[in-house]
N, C-alpha and C positions, 0 to 999 in steps of 0.2 A: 504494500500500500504506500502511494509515494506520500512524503507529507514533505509541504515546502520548507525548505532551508532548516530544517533539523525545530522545525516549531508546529505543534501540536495543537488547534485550536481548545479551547477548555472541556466547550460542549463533548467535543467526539470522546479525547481523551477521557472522559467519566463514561460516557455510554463503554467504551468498549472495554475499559477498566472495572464495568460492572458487568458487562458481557462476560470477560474474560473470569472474573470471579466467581458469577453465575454457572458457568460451564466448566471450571474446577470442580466446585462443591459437589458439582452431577458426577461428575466421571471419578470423583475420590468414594463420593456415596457407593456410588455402581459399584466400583473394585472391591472396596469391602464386602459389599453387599457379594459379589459373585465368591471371595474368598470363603464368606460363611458358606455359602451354599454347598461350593465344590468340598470345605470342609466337614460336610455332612453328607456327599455323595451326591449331592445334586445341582445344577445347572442354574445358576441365578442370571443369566442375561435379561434376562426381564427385568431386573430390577438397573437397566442400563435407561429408562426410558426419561 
């Protein structure tokens, strides 16, 4: 994503800094959540959603 001359406007930089955070917390939830499952024998991709 090009951003001019190494400057960020405010707006984007928080959406995508809450994007980006947003979309952590999912895929850290998920991993866990697949680690309990496979450590119980079963398949937690579901819980990827």
């Amino acid at each position: 994503m090009p951003v001019s001359q190494g400057f960020m406007p405010i707006e984007q930089g928080v959406i995508m800094g809450s994007a980006t955070v947003y979309y952590s917390r999912k895929v850290v939830i998920g991993c866990i959540g697949m680690h309990n499952s496979l450590s119980e024998g079963h398949y937690g991709l579901f819980l990827f959603d």
